[in-house]
CHARMM internal coordinates of N, CA and C (Angstrom, degrees):
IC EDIT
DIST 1 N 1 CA 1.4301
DIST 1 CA 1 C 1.5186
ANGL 1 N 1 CA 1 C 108.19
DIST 1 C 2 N 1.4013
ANGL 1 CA 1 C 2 N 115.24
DIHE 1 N 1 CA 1 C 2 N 135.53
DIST 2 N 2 CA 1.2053
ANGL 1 C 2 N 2 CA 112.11
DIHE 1 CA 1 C 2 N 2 CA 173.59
DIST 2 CA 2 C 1.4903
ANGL 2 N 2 CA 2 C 112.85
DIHE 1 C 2 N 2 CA 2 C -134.52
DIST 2 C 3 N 1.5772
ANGL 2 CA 2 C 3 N 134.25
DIHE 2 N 2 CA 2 C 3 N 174.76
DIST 3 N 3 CA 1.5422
ANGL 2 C 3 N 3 CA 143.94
DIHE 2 CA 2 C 3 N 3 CA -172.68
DIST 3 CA 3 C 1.2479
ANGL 3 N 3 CA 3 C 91.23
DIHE 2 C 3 N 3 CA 3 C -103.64
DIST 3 C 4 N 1.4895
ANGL 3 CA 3 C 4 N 144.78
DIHE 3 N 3 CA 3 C 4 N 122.95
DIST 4 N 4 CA 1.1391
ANGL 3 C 4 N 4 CA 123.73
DIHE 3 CA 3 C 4 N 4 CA 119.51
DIST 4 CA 4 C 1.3322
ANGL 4 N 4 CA 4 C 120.77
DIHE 3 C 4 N 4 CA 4 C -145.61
DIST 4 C 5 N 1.5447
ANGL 4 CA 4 C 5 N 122.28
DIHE 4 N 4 CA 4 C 5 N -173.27
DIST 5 N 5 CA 1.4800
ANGL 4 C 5 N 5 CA 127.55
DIHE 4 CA 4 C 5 N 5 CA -148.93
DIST 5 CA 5 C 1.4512
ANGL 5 N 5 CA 5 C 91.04
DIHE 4 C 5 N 5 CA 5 C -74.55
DIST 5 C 6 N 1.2977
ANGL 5 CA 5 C 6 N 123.14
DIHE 5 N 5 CA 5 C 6 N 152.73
DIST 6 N 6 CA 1.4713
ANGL 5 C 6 N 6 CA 130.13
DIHE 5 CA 5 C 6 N 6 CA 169.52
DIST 6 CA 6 C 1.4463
ANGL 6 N 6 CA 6 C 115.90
DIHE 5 C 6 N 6 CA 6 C -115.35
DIST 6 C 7 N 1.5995
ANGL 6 CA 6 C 7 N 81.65
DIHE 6 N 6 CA 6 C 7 N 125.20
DIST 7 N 7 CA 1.6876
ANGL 6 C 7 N 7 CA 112.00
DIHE 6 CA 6 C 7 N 7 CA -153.91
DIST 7 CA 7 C 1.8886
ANGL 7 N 7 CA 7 C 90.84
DIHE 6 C 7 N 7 CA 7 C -68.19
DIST 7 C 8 N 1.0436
ANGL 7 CA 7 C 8 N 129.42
DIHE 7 N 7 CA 7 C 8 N 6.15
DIST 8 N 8 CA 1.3905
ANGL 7 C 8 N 8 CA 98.43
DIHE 7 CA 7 C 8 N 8 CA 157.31
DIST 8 CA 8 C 1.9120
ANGL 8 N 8 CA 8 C 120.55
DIHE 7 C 8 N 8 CA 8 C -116.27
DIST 8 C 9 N 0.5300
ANGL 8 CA 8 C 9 N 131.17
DIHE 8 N 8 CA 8 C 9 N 10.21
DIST 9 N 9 CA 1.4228
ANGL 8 C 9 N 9 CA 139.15
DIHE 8 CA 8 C 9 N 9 CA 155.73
DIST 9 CA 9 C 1.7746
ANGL 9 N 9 CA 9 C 126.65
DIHE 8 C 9 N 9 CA 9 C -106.68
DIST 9 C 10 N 0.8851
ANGL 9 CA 9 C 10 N 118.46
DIHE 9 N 9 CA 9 C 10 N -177.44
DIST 10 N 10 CA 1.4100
ANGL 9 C 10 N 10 CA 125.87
DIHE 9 CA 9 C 10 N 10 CA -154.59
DIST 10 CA 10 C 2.1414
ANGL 10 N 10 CA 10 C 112.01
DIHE 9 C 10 N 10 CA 10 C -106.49
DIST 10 C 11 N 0.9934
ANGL 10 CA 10 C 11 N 99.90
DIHE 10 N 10 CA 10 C 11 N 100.59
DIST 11 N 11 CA 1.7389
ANGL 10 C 11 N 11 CA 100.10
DIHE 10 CA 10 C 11 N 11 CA -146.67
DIST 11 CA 11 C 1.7705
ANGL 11 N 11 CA 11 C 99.60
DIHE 10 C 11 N 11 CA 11 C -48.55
DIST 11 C 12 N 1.1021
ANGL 11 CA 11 C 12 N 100.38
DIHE 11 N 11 CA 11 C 12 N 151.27
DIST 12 N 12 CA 1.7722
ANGL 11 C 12 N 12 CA 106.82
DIHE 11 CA 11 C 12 N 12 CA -177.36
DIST 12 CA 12 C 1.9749
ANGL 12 N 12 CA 12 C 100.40
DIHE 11 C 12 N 12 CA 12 C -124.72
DIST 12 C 13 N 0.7287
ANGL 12 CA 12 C 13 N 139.97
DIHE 12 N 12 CA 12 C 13 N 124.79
DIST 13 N 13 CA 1.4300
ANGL 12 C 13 N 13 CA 138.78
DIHE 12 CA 12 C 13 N 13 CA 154.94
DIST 13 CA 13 C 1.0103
ANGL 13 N 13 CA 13 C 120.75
DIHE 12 C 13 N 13 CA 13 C 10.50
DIST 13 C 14 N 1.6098
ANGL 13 CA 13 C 14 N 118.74
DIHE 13 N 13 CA 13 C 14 N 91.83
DIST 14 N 14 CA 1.8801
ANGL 13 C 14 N 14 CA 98.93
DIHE 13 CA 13 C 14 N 14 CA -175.04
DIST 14 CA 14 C 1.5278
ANGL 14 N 14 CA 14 C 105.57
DIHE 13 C 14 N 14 CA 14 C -68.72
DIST 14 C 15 N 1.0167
ANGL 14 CA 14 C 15 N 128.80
DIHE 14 N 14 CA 14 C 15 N -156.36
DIST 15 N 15 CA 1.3090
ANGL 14 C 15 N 15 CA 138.46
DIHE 14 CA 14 C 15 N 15 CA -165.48
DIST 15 CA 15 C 1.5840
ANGL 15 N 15 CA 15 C 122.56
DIHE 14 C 15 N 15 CA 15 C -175.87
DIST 15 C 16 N 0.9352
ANGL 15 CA 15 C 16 N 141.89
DIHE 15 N 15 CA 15 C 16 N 95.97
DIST 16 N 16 CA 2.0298
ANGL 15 C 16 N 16 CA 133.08
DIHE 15 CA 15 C 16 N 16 CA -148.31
DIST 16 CA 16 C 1.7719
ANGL 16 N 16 CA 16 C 94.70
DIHE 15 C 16 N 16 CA 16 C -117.45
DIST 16 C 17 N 0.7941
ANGL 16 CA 16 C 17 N 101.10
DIHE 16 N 16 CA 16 C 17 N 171.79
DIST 17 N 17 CA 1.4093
ANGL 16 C 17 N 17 CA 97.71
DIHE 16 CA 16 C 17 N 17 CA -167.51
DIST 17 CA 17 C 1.8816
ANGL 17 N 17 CA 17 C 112.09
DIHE 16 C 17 N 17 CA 17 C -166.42
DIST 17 C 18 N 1.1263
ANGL 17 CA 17 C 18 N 148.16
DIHE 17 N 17 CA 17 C 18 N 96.50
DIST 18 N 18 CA 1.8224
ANGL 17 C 18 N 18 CA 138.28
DIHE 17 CA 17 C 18 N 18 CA 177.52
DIST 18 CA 18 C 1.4305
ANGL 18 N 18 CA 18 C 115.43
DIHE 17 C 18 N 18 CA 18 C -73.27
DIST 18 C 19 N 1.0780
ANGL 18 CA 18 C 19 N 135.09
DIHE 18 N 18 CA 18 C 19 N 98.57
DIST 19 N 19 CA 1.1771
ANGL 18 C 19 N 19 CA 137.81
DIHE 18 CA 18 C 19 N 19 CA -178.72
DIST 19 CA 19 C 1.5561
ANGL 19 N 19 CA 19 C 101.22
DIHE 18 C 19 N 19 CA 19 C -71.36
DIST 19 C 20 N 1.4530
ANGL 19 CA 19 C 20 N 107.90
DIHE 19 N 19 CA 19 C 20 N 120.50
DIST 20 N 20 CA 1.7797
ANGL 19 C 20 N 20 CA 110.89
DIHE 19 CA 19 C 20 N 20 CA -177.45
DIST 20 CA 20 C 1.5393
ANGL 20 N 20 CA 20 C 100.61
DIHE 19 C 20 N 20 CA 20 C -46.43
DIST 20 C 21 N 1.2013
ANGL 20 CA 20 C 21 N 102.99
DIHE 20 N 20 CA 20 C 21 N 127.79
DIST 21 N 21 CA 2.0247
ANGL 20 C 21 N 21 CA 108.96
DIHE 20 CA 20 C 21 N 21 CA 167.50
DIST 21 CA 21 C 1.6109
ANGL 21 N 21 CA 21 C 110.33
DIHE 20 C 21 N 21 CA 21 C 66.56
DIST 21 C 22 N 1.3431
ANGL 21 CA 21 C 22 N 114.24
DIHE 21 N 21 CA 21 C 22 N -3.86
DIST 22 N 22 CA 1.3205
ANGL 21 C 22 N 22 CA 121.18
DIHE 21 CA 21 C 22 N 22 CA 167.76
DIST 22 CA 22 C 1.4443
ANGL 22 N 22 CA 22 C 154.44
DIHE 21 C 22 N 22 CA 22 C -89.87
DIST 22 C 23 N 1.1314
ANGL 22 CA 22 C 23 N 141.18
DIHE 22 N 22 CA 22 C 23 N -115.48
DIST 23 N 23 CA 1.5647
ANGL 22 C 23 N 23 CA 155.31
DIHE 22 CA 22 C 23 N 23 CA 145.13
DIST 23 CA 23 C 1.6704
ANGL 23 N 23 CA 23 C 100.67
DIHE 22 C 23 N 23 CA 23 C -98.27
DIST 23 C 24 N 1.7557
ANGL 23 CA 23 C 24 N 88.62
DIHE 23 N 23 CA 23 C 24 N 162.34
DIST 24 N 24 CA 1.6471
ANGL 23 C 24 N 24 CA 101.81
DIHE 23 CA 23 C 24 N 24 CA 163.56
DIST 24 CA 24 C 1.2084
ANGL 24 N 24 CA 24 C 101.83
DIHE 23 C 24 N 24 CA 24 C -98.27
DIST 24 C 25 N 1.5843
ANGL 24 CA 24 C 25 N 124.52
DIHE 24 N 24 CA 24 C 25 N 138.28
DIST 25 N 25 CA 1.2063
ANGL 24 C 25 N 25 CA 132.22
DIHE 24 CA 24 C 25 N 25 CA -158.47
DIST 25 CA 25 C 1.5962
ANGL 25 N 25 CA 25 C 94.54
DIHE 24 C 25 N 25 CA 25 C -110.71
DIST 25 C 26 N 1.2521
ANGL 25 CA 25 C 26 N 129.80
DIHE 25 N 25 CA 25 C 26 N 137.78
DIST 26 N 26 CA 1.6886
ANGL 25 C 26 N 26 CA 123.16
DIHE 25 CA 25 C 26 N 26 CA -171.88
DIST 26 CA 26 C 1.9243
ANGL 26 N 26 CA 26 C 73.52
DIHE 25 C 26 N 26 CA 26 C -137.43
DIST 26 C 27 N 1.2321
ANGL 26 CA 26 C 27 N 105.88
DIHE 26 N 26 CA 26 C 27 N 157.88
DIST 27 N 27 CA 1.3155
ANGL 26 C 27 N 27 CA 146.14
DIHE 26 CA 26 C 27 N 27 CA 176.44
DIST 27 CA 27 C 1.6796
ANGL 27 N 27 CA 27 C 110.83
DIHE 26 C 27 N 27 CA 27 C -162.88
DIST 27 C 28 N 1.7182
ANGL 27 CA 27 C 28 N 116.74
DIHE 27 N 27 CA 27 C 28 N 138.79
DIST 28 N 28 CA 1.2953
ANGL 27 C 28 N 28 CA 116.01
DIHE 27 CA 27 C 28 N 28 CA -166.28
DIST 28 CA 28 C 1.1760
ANGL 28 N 28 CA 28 C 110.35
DIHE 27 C 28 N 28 CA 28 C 122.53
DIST 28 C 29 N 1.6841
ANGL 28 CA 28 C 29 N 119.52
DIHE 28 N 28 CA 28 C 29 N 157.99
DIST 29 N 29 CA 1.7303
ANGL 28 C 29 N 29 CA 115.84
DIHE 28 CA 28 C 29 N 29 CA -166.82
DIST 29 CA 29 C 1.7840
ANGL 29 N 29 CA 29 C 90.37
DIHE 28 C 29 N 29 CA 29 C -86.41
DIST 29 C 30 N 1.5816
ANGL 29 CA 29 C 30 N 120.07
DIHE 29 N 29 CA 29 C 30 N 128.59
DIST 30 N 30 CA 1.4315
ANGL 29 C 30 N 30 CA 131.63
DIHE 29 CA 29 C 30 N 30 CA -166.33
DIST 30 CA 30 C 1.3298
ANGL 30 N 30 CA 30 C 86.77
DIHE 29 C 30 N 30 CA 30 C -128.87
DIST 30 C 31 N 1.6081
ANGL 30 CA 30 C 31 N 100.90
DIHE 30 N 30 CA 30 C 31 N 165.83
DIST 31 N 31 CA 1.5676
ANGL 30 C 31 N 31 CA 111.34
DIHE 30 CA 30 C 31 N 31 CA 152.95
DIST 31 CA 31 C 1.7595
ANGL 31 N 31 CA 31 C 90.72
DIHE 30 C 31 N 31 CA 31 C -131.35
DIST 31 C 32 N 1.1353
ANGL 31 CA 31 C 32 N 131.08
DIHE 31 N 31 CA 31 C 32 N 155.88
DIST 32 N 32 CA 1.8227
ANGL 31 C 32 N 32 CA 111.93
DIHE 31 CA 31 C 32 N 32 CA 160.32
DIST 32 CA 32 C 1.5467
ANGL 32 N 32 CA 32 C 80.53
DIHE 31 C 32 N 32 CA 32 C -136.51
DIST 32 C 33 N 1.5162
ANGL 32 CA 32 C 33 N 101.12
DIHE 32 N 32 CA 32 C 33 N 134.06
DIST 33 N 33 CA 1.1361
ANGL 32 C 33 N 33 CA 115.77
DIHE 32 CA 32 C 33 N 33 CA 166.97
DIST 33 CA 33 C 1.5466
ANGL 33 N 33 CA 33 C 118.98
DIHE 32 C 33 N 33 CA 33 C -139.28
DIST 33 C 34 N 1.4417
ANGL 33 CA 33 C 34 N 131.94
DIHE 33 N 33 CA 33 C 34 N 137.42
DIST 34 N 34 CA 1.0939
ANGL 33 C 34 N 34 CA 153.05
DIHE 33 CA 33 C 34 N 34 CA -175.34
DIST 34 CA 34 C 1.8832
ANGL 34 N 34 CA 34 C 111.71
DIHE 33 C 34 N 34 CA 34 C -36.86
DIST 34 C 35 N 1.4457
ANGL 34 CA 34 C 35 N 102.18
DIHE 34 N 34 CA 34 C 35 N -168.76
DIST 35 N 35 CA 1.3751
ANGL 34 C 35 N 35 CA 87.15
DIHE 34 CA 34 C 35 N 35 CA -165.84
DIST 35 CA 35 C 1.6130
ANGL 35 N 35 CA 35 C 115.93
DIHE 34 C 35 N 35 CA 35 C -111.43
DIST 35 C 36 N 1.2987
ANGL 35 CA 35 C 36 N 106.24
DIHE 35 N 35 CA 35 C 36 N 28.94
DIST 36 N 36 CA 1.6528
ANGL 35 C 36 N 36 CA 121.29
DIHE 35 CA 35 C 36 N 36 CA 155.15
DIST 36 CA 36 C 1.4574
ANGL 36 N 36 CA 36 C 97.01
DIHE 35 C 36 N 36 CA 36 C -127.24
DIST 36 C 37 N 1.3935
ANGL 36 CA 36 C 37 N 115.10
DIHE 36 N 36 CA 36 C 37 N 55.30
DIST 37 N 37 CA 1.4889
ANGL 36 C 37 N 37 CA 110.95
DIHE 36 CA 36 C 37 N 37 CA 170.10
DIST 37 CA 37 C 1.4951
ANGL 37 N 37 CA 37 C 120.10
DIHE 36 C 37 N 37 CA 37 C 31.67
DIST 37 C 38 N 1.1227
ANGL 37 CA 37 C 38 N 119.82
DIHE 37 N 37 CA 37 C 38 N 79.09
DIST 38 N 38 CA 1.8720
ANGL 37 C 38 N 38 CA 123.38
DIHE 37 CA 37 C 38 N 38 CA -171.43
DIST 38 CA 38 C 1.7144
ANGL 38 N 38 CA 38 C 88.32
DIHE 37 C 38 N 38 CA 38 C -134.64
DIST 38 C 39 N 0.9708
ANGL 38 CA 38 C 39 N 125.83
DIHE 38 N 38 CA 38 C 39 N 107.23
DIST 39 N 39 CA 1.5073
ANGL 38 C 39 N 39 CA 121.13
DIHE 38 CA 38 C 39 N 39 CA 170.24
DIST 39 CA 39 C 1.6853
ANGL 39 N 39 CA 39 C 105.43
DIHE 38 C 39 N 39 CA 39 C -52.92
DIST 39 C 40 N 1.1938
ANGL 39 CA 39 C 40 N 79.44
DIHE 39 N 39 CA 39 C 40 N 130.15
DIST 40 N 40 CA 1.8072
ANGL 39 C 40 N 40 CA 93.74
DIHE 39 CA 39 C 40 N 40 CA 164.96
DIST 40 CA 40 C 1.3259
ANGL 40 N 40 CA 40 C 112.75
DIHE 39 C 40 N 40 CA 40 C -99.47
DIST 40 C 41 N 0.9582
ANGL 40 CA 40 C 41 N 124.57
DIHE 40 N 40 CA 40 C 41 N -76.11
DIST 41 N 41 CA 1.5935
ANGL 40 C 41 N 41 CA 141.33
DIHE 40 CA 40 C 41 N 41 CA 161.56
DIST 41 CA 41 C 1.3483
ANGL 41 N 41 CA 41 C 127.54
DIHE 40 C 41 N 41 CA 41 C -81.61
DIST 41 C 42 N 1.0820
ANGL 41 CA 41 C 42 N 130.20
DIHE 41 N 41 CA 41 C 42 N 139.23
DIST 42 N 42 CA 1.5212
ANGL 41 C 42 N 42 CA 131.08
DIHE 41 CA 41 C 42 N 42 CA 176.54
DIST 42 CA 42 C 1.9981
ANGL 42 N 42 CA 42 C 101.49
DIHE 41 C 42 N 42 CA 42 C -142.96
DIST 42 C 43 N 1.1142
ANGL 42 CA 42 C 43 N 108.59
DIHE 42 N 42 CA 42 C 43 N 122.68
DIST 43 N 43 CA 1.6756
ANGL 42 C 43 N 43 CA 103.61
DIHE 42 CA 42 C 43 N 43 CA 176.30
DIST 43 CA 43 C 1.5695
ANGL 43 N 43 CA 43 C 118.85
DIHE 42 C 43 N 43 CA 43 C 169.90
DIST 43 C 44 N 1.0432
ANGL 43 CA 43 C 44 N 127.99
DIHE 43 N 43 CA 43 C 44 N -132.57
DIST 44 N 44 CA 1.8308
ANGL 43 C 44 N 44 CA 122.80
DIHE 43 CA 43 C 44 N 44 CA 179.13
DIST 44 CA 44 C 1.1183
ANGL 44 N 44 CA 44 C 113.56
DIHE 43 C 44 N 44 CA 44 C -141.91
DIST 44 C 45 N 1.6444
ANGL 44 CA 44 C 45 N 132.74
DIHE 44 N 44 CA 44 C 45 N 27.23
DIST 45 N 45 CA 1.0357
ANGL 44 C 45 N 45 CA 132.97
DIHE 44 CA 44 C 45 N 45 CA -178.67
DIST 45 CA 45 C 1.6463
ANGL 45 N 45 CA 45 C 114.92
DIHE 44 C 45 N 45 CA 45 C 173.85
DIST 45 C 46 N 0.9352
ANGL 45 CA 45 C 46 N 129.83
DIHE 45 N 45 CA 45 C 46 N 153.73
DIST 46 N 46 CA 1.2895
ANGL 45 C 46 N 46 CA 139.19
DIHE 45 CA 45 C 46 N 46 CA -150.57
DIST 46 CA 46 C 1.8565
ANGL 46 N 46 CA 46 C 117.67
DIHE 45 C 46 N 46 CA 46 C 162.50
DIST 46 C 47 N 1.5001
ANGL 46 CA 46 C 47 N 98.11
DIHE 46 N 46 CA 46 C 47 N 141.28
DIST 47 N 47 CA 1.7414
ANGL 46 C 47 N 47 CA 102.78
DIHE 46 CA 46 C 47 N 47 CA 165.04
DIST 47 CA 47 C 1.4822
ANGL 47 N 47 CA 47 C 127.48
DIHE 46 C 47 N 47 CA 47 C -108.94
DIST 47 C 48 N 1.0584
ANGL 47 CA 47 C 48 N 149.17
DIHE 47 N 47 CA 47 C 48 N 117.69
DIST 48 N 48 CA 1.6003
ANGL 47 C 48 N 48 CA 122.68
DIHE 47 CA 47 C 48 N 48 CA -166.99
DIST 48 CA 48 C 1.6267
ANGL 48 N 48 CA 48 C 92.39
DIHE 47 C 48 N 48 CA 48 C -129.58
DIST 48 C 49 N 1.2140
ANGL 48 CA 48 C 49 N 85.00
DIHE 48 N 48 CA 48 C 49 N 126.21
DIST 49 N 49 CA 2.0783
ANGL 48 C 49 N 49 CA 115.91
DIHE 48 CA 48 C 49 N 49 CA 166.66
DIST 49 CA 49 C 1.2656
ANGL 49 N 49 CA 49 C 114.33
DIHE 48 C 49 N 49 CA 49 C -37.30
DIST 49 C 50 N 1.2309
ANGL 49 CA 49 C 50 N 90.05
DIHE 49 N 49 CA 49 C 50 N 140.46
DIST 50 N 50 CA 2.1332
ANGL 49 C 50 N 50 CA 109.75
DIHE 49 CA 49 C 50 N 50 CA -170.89
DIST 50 CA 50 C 1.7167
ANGL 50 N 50 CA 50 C 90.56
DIHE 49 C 50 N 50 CA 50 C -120.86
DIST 50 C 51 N 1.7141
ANGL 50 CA 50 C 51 N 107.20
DIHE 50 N 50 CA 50 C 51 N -52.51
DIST 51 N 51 CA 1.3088
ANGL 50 C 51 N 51 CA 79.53
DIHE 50 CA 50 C 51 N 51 CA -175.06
DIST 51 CA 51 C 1.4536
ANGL 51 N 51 CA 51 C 147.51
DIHE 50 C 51 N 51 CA 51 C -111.05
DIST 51 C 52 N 1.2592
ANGL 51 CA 51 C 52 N 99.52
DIHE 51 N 51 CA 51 C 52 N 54.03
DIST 52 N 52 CA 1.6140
ANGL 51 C 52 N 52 CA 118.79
DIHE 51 CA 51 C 52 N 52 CA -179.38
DIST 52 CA 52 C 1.1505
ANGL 52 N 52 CA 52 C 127.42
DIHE 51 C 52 N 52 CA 52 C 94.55
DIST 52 C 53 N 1.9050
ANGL 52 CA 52 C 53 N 106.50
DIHE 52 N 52 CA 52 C 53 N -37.29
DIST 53 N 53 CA 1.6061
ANGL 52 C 53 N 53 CA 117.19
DIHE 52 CA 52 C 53 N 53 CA -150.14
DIST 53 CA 53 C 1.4765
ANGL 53 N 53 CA 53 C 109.64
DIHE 52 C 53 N 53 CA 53 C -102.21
DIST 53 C 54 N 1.1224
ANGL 53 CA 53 C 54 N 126.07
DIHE 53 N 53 CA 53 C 54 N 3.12
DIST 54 N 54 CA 1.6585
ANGL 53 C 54 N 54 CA 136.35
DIHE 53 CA 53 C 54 N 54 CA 171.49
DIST 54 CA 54 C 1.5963
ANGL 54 N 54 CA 54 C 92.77
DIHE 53 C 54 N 54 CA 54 C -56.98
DIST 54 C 55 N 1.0163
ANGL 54 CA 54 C 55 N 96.75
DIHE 54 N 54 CA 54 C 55 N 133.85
DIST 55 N 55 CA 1.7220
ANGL 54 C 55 N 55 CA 124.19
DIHE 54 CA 54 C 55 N 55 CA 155.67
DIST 55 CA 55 C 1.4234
ANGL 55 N 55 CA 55 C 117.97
DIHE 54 C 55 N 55 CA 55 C -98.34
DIST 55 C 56 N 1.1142
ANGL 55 CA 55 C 56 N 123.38
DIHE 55 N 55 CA 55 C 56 N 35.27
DIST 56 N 56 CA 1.3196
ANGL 55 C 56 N 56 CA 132.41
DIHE 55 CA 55 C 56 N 56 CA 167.39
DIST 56 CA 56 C 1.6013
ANGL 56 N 56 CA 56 C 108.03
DIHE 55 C 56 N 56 CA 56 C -157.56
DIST 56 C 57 N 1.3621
ANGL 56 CA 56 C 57 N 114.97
DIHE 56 N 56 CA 56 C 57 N 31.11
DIST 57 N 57 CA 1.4083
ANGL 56 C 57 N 57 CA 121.78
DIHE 56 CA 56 C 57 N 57 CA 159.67
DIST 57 CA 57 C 1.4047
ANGL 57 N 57 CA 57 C 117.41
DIHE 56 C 57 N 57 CA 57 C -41.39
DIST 57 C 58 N 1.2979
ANGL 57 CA 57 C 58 N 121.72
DIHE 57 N 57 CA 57 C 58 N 136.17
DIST 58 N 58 CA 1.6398
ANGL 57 C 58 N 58 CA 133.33
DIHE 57 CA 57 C 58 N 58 CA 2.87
DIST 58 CA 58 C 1.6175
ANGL 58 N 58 CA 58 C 111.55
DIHE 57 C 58 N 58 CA 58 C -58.89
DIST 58 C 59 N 1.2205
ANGL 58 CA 58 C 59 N 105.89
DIHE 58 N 58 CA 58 C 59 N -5.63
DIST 59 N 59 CA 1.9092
ANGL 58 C 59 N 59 CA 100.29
DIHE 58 CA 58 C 59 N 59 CA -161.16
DIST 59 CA 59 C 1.3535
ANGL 59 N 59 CA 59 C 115.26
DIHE 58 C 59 N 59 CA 59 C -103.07
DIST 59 C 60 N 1.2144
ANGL 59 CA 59 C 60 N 118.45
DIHE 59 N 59 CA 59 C 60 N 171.58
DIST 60 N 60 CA 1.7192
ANGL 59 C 60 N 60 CA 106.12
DIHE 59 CA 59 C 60 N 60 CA -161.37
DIST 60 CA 60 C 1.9086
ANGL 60 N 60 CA 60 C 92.65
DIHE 59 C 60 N 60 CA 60 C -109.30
DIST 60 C 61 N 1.3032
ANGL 60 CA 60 C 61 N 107.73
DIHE 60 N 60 CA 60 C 61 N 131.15
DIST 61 N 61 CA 1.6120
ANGL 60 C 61 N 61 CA 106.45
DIHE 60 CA 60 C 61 N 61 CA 170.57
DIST 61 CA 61 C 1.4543
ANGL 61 N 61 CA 61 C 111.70
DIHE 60 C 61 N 61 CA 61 C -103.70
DIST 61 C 62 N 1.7286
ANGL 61 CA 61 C 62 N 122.94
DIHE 61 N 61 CA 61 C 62 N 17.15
DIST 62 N 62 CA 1.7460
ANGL 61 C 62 N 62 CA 129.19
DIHE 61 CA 61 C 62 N 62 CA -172.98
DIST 62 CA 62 C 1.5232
ANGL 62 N 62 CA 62 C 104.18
DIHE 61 C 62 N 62 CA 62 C 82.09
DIST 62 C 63 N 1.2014
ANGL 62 CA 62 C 63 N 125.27
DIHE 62 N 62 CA 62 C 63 N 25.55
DIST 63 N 63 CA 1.1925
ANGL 62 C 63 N 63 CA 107.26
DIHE 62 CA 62 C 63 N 63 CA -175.00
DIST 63 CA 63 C 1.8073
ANGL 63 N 63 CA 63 C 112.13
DIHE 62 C 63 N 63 CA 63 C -92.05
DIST 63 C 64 N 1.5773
ANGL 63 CA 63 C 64 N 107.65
DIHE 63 N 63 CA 63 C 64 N 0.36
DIST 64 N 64 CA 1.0385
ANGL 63 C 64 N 64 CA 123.08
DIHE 63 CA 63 C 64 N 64 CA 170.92
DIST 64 CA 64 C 1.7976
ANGL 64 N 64 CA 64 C 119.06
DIHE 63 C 64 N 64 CA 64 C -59.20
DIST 64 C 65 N 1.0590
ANGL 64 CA 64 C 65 N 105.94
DIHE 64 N 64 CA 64 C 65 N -0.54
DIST 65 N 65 CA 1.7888
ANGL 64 C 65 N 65 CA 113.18
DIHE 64 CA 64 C 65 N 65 CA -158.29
DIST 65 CA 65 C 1.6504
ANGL 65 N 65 CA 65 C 90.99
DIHE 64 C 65 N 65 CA 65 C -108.96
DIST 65 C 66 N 1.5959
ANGL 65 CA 65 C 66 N 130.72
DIHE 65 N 65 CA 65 C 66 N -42.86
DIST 66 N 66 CA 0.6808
ANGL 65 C 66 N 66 CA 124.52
DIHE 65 CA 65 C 66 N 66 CA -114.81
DIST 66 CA 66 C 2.0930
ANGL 66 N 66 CA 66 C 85.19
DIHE 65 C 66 N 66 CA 66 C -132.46
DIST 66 C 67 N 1.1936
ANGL 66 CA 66 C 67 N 92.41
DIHE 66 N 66 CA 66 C 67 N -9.28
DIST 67 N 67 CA 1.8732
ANGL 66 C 67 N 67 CA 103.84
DIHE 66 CA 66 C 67 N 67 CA 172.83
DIST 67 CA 67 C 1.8209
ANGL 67 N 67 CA 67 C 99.56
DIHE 66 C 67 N 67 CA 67 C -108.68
DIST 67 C 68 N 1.5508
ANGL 67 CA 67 C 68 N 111.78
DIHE 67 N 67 CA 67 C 68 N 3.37
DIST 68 N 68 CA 1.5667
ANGL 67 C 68 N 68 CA 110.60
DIHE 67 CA 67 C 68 N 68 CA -169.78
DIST 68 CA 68 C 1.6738
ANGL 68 N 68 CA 68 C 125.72
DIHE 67 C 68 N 68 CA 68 C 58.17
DIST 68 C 69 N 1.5505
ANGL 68 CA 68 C 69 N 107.37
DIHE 68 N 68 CA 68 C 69 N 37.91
DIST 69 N 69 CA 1.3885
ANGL 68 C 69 N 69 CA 105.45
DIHE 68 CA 68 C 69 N 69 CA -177.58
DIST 69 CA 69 C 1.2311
ANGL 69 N 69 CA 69 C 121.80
DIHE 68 C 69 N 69 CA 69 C -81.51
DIST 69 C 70 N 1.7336
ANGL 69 CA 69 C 70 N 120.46
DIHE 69 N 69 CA 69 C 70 N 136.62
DIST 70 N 70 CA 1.6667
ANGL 69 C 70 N 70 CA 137.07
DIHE 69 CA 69 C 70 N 70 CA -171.49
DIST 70 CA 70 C 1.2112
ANGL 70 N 70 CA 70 C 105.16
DIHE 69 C 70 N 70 CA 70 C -121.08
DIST 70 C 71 N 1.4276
ANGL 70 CA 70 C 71 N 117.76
DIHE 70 N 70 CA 70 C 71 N 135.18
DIST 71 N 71 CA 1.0284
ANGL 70 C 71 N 71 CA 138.80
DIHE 70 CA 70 C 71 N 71 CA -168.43
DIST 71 CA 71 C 1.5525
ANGL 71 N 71 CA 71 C 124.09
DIHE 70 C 71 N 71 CA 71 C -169.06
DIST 71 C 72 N 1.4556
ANGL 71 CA 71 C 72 N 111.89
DIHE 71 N 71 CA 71 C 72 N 122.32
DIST 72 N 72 CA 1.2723
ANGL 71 C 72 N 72 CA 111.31
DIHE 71 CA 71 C 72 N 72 CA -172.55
DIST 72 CA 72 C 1.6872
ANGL 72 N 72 CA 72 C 125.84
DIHE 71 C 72 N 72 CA 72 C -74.94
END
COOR INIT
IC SEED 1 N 1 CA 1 C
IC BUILD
């Protein structure tokens, strides 16, 4: 999986963000696409999972709260 600008719109400031014990929070025009480059997502905001247990990996569904994940 990778972050990058999506070649059809006009790039805006990404923005990354670690939510203590949480997801990485991205805001900004993204595309993230898989690892034969297939866009998954394309849009201005998004969360993606730190701690493993999301069932909607790469993306975070809160399941981080609820397995007690810590993280600096």
């Amino acid at each position: 999986m990778s972050l990058m600008w999506s070649r059809d719109v006009l790039p805006e400031p990404l923005a990354l963000s670690i939510a203590k014990n949480g997801p990485i929070l991205f805001k900004g025009t993204v595309a993230v696409e898989n690892s034969d480059r297939t866009a998954i997502q394309s849009g201005a905001k998004g969360a993606l999972c730190r701690c493993g247990a999301s069932e909607n990996r790469p993306y975070s569904d809160g399941s981080h709260v609820g397995v007690g994940f810590e993280a600096d």
